[in-house]
PDB file of the backbone (N, CA, C, O) and the ligand in Angstrom, with CONECT records:
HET     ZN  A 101       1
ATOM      1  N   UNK A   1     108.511  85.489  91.942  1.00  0.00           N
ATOM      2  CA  UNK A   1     109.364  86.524  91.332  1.00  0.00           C
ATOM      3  C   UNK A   1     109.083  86.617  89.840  1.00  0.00           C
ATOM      4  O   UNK A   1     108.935  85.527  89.286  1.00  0.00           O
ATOM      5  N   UNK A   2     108.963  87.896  88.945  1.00  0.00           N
ATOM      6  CA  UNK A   2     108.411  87.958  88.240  1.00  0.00           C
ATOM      7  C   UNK A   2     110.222  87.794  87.132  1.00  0.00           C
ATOM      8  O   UNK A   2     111.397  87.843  87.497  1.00  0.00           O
ATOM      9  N   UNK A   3     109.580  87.603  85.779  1.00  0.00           N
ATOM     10  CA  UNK A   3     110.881  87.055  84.804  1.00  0.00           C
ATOM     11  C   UNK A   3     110.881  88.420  83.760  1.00  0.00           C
ATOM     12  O   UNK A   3     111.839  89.128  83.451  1.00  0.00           O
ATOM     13  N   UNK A   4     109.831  88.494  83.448  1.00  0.00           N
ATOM     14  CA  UNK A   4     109.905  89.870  82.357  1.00  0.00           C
ATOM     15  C   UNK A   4     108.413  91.233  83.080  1.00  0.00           C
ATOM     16  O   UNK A   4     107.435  90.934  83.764  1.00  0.00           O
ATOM     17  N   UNK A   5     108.792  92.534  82.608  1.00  0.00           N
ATOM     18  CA  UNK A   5     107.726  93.410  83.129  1.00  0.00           C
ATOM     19  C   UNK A   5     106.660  93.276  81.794  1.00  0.00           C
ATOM     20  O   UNK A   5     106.770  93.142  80.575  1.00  0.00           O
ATOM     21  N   UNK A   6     105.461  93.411  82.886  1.00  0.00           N
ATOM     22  CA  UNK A   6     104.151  93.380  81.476  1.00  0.00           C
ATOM     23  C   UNK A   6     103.977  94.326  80.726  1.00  0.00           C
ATOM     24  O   UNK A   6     103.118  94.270  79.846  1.00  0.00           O
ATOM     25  N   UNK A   7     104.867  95.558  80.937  1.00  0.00           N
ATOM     26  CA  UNK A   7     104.298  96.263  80.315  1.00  0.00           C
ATOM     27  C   UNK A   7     105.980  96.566  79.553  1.00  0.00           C
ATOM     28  O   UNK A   7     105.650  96.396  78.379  1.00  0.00           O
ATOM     29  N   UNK A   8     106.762  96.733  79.521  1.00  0.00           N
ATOM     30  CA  UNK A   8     108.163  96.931  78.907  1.00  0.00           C
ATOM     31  C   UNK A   8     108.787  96.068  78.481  1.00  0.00           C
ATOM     32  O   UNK A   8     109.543  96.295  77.536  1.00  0.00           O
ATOM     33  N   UNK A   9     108.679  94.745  79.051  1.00  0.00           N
ATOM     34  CA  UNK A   9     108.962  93.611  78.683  1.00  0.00           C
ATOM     35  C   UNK A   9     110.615  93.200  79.358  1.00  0.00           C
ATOM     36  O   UNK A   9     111.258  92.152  79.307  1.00  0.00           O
ATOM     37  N   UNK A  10     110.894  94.432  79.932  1.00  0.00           N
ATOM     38  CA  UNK A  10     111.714  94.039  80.788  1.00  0.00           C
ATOM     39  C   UNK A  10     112.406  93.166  81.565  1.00  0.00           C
ATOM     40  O   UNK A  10     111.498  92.655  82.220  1.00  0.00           O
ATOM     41  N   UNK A  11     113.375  92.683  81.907  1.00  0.00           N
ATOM     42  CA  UNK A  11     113.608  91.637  82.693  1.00  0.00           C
ATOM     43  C   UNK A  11     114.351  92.145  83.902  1.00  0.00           C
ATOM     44  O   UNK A  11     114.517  91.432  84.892  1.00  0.00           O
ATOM     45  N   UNK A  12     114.730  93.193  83.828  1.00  0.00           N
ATOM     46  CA  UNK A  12     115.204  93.958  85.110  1.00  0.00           C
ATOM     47  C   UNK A  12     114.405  94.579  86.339  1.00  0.00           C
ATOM     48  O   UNK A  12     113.577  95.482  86.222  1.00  0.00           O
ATOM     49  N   UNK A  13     114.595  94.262  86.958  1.00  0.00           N
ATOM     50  CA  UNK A  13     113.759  94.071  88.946  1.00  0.00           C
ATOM     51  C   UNK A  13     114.565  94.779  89.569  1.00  0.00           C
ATOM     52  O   UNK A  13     115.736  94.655  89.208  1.00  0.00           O
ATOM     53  N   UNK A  14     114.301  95.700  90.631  1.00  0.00           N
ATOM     54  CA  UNK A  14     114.444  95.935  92.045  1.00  0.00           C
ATOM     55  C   UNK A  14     113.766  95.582  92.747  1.00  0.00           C
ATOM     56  O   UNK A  14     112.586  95.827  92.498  1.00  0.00           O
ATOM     57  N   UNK A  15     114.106  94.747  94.131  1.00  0.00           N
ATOM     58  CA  UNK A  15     112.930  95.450  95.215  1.00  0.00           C
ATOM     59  C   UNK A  15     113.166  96.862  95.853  1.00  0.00           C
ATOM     60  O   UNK A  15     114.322  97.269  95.969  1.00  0.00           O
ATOM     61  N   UNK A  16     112.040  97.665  96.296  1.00  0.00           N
ATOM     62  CA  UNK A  16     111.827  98.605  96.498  1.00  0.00           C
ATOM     63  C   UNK A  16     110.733  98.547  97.945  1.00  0.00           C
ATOM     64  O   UNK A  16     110.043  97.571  98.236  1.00  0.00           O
ATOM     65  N   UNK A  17     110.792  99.787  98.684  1.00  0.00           N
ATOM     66  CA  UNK A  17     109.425 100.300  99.042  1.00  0.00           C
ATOM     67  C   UNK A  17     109.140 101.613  98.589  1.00  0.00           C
ATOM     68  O   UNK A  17     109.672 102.687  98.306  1.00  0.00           O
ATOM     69  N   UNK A  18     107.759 100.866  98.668  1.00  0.00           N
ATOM     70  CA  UNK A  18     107.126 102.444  97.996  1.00  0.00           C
ATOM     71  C   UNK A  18     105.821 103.115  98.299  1.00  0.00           C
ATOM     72  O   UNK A  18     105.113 102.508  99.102  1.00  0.00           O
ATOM     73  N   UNK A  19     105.420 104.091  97.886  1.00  0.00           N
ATOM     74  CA  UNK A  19     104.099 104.433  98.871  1.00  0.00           C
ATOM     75  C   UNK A  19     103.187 104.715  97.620  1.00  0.00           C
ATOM     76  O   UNK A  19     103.555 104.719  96.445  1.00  0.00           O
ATOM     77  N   UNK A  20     102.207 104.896  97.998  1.00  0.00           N
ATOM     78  CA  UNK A  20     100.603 104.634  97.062  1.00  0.00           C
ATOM     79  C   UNK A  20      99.357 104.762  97.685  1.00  0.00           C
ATOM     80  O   UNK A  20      99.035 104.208  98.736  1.00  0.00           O
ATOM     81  N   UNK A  21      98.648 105.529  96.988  1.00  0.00           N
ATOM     82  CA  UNK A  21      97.740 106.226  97.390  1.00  0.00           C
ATOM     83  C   UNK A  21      96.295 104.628  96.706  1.00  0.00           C
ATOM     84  O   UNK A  21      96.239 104.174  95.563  1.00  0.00           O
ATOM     85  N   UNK A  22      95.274 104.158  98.097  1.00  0.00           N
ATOM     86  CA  UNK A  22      94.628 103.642  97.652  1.00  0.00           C
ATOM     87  C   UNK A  22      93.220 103.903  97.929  1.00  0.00           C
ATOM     88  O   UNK A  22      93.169 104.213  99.120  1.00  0.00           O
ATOM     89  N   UNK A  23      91.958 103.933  97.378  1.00  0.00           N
ATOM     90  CA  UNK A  23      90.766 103.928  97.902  1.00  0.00           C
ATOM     91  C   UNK A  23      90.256 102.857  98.621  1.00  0.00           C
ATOM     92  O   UNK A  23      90.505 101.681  98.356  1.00  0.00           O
ATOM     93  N   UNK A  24      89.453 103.294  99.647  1.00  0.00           N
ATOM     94  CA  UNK A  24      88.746 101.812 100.473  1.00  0.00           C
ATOM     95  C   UNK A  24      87.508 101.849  99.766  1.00  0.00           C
ATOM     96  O   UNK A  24      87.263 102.567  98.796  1.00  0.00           O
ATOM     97  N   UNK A  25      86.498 100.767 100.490  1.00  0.00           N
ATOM     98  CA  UNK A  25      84.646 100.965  99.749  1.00  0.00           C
ATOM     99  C   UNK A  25      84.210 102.088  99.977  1.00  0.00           C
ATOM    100  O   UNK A  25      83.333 102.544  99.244  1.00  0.00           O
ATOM    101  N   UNK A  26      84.666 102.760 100.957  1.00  0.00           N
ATOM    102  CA  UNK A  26      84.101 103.847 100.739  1.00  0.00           C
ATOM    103  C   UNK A  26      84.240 104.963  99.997  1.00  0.00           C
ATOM    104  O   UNK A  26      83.584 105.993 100.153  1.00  0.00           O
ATOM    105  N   UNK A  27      85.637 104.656  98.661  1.00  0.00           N
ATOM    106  CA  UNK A  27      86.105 106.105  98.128  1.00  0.00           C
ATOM    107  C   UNK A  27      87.079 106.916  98.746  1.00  0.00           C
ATOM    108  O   UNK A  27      87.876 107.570  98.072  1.00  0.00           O
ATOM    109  N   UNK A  28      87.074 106.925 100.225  1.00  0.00           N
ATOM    110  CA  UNK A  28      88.258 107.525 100.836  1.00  0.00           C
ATOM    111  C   UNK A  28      89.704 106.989 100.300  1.00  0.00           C
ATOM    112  O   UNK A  28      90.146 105.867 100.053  1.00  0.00           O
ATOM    113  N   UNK A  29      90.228 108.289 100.235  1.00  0.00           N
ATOM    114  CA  UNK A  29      91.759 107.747  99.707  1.00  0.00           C
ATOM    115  C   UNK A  29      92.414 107.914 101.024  1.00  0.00           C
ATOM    116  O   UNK A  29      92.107 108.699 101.921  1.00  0.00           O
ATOM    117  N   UNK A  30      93.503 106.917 100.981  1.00  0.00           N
ATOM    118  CA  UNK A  30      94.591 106.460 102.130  1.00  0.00           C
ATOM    119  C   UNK A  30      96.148 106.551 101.151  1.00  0.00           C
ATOM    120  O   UNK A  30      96.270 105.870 100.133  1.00  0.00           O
ATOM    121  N   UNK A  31      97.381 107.592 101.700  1.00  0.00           N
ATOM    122  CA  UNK A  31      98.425 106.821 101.542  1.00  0.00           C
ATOM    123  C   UNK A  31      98.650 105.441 102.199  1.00  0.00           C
ATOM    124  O   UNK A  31      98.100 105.082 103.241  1.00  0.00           O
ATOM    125  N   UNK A  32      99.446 104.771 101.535  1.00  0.00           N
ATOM    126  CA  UNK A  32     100.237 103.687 102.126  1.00  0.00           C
ATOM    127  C   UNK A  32     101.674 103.472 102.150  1.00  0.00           C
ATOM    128  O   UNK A  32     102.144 102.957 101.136  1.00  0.00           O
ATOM    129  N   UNK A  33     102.438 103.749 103.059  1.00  0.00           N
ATOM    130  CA  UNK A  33     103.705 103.944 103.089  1.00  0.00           C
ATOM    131  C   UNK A  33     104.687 102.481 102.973  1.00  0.00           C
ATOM    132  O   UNK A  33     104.252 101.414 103.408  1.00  0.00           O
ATOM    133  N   UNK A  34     105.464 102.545 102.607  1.00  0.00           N
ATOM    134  CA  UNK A  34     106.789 101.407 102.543  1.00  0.00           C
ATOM    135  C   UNK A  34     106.089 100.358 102.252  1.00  0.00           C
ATOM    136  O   UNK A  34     106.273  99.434 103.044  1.00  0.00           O
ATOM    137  N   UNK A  35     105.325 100.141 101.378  1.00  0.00           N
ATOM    138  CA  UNK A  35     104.835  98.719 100.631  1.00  0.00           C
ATOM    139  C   UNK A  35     105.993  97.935 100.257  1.00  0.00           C
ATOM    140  O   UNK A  35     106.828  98.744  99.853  1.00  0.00           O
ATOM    141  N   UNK A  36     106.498  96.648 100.185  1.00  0.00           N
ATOM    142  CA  UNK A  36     106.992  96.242  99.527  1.00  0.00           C
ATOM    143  C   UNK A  36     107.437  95.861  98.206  1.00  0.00           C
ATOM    144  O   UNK A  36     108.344  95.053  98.410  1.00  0.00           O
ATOM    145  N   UNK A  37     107.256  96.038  96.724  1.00  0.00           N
ATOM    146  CA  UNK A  37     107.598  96.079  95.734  1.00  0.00           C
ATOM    147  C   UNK A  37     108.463  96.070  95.033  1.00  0.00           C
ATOM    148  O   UNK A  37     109.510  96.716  95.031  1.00  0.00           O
ATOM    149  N   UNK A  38     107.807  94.810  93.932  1.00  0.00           N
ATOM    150  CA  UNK A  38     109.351  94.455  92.700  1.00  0.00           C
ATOM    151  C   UNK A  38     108.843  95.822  91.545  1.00  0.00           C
ATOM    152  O   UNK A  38     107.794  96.160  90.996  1.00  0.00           O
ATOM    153  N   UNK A  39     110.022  96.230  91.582  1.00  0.00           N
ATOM    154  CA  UNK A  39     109.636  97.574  90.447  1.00  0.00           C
ATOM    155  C   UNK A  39     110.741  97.351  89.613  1.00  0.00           C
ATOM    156  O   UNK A  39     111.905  97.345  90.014  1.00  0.00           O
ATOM    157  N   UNK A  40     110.416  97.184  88.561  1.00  0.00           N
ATOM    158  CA  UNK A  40     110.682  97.825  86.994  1.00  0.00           C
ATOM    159  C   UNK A  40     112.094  98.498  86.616  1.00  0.00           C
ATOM    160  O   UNK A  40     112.096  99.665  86.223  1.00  0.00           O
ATOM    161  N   UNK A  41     112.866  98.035  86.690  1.00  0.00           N
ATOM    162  CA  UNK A  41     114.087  99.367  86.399  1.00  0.00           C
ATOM    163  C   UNK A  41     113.881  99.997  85.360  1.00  0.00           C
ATOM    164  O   UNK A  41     113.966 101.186  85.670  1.00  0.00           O
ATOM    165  N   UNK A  42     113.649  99.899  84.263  1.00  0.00           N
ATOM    166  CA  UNK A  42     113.470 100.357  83.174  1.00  0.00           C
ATOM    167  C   UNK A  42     112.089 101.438  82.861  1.00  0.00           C
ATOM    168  O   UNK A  42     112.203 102.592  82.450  1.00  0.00           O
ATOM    169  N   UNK A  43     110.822 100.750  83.166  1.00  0.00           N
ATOM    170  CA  UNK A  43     109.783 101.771  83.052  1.00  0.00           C
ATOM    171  C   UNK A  43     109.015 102.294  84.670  1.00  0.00           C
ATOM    172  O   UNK A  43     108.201 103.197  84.863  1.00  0.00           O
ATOM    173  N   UNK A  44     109.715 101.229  85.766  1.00  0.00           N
ATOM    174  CA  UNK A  44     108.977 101.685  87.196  1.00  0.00           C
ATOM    175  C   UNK A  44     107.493 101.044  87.314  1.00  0.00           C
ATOM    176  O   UNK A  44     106.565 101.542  87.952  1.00  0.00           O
ATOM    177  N   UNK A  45     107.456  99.809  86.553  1.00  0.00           N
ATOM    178  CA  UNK A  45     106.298  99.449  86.878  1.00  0.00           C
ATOM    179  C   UNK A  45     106.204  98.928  88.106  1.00  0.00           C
ATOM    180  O   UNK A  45     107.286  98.490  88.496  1.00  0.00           O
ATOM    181  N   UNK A  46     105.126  98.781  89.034  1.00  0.00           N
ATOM    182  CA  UNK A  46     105.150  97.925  90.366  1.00  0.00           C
ATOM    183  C   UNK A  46     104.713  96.742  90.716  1.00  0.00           C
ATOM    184  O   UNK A  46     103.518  96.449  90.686  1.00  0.00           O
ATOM    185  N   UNK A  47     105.237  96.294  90.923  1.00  0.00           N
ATOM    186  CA  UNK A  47     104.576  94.751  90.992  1.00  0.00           C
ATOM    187  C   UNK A  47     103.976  94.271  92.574  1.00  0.00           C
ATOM    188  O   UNK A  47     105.055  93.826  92.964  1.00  0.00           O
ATOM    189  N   UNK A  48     103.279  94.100  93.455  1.00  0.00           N
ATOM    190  CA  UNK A  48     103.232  93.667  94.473  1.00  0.00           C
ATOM    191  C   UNK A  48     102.501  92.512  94.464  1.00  0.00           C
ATOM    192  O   UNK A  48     101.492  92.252  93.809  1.00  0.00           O
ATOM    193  N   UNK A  49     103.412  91.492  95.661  1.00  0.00           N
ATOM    194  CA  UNK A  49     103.098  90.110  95.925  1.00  0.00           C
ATOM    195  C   UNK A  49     101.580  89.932  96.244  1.00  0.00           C
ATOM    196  O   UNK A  49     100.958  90.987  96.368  1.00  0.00           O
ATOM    197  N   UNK A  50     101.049  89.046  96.361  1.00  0.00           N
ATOM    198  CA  UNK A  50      99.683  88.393  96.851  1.00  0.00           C
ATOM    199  C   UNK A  50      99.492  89.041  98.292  1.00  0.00           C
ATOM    200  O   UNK A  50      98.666  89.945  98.417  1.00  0.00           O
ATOM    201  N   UNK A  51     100.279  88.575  99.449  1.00  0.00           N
ATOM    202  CA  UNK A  51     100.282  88.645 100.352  1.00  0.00           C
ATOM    203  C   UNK A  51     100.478  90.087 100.653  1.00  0.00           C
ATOM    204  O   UNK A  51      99.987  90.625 101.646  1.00  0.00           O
ATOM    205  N   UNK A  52     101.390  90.852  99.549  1.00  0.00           N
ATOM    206  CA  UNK A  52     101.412  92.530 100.102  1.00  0.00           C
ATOM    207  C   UNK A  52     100.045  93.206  99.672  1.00  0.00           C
ATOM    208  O   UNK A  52      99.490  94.103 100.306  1.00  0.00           O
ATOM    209  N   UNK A  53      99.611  92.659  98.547  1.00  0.00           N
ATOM    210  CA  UNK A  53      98.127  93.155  98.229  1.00  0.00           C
ATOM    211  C   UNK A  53      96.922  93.120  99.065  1.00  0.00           C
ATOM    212  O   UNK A  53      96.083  94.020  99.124  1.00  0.00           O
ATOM    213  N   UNK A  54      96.898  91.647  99.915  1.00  0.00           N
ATOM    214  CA  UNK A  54      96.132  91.021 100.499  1.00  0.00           C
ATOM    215  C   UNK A  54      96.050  92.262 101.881  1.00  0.00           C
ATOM    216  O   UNK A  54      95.032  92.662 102.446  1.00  0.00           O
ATOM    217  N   UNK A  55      97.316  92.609 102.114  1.00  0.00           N
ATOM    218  CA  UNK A  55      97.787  92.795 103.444  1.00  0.00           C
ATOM    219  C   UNK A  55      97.539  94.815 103.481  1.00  0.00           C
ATOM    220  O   UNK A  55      97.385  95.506 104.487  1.00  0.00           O
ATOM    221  N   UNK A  56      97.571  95.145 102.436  1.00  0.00           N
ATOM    222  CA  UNK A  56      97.491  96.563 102.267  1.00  0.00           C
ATOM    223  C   UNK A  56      95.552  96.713 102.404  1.00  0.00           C
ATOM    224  O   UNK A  56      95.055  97.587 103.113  1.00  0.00           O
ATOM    225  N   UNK A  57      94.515  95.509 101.439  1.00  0.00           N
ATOM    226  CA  UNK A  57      93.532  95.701 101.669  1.00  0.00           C
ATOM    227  C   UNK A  57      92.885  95.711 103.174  1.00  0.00           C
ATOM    228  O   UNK A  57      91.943  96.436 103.494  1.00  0.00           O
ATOM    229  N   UNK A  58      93.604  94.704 104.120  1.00  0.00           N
ATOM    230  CA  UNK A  58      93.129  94.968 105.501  1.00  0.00           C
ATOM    231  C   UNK A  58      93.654  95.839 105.971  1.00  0.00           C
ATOM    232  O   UNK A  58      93.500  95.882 107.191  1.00  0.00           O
ATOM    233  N   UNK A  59      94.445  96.870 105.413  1.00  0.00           N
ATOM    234  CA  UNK A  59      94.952  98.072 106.501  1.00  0.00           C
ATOM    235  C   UNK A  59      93.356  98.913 105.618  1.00  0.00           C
ATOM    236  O   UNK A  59      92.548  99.535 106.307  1.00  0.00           O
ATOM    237  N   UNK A  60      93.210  98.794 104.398  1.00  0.00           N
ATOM    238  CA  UNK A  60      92.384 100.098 103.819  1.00  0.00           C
ATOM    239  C   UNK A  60      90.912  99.516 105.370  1.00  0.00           C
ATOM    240  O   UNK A  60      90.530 100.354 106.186  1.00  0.00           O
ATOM    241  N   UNK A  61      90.364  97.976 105.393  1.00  0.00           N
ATOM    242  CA  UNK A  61      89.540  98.058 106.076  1.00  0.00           C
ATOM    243  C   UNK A  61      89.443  98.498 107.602  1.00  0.00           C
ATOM    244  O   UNK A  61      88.483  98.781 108.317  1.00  0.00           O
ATOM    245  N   UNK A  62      90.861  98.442 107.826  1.00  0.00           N
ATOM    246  CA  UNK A  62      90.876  99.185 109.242  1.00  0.00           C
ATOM    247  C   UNK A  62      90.472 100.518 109.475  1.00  0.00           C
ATOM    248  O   UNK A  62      89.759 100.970 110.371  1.00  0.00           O
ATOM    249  N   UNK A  63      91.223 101.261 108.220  1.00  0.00           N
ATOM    250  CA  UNK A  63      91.409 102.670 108.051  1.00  0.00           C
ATOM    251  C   UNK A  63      89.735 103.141 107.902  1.00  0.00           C
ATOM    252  O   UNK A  63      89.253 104.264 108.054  1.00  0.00           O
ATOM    253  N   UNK A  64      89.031 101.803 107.537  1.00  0.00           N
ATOM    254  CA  UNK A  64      87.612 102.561 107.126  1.00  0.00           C
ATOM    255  C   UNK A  64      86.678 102.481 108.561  1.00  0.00           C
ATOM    256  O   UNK A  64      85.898 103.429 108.648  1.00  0.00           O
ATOM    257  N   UNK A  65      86.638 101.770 109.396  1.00  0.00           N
ATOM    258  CA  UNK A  65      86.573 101.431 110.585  1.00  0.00           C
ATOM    259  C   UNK A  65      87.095 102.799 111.406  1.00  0.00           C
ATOM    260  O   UNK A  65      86.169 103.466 111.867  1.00  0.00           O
ATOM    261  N   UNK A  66      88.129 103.190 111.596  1.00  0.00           N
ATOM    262  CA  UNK A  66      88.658 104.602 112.047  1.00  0.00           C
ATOM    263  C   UNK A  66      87.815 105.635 112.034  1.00  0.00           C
ATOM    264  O   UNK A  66      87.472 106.356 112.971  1.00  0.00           O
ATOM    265  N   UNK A  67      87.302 105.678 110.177  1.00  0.00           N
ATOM    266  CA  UNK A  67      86.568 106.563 110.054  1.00  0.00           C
ATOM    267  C   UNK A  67      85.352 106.819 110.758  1.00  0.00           C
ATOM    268  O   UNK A  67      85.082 107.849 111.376  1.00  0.00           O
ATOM    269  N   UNK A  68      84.793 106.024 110.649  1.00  0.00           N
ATOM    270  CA  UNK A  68      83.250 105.311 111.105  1.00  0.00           C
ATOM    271  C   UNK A  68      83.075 105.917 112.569  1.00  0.00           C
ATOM    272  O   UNK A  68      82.042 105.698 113.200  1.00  0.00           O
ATOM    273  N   UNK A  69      83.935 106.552 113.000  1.00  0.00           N
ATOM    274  CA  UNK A  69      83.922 106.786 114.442  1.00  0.00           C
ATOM    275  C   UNK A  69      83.196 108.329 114.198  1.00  0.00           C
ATOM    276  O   UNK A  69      83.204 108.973 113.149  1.00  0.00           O
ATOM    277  N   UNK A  70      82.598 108.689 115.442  1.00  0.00           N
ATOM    278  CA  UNK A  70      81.441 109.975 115.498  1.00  0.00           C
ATOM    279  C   UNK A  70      82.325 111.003 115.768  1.00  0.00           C
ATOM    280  O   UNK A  70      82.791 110.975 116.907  1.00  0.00           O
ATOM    281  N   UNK A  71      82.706 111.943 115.018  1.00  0.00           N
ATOM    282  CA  UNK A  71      83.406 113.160 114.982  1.00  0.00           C
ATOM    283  C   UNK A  71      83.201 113.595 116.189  1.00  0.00           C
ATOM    284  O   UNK A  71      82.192 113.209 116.780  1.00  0.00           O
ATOM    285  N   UNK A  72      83.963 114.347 116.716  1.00  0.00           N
ATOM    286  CA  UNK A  72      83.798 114.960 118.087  1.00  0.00           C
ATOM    287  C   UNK A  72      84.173 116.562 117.373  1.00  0.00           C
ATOM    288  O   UNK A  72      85.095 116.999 116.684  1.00  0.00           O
ATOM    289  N   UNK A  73      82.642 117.247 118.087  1.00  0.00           N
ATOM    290  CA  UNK A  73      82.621 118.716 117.667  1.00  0.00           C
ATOM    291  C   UNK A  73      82.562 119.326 119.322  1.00  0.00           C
ATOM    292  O   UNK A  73      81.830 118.997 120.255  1.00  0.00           O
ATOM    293  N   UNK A  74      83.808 120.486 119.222  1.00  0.00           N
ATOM    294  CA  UNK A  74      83.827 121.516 119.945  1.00  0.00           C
ATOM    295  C   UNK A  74      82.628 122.475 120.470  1.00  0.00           C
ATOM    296  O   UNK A  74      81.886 122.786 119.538  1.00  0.00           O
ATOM    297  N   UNK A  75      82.252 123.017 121.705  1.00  0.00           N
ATOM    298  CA  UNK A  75      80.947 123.662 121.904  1.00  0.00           C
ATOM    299  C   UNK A  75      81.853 124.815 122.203  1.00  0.00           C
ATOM    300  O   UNK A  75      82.469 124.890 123.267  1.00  0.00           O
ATOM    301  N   UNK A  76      81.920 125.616 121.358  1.00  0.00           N
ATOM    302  CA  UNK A  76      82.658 127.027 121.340  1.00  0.00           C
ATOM    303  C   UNK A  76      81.812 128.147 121.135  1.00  0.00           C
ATOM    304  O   UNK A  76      81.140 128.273 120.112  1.00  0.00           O
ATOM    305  N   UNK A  77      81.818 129.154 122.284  1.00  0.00           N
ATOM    306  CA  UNK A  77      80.819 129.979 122.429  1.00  0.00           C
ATOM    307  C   UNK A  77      80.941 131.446 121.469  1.00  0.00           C
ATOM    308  O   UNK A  77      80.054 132.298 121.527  1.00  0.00           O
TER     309      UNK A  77
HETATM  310 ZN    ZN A 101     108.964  97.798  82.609  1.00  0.00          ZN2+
END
């Protein structure tokens, strides 16, 4: 749990969820919905744990995996 914000210097916390837009290796952007996060009362900075960071990067590698799949095109006359 964090004591002051790095950037306001804050000492005031919520937890929150929140959503955020991230890139995988490939550049594709992904929302990510209901992250967990200590945010900022004062300026809204976000803070996320190890484990929520850790845990959002294996959804981006799933999401890139998804992609990777061979488009399926329509034969429309
Ligand atoms: Zn702050």
């Amino acid at each position: 749990m964090k004591t002051t914000c790095n950037v306001c210097g804050s000492s005031s916390f919520e937890e929150q969820k929140v959503d955020d837009i991230y890139e995988n290796p490939d550049g594709r952007r992904f929302v990510v919905e209901n992250i967990p996060a200590t945010v900022c009362t004062v300026c809204g900075e976000r803070t996320l744990s190890l484990a929520t960071a850790r845990h959002i990067f294996s959804l981006l590698d799933t999401a890139q995996e998804v992609t990777k799949t061979i488009p399926v095109l329509e034969f429309a006359a």
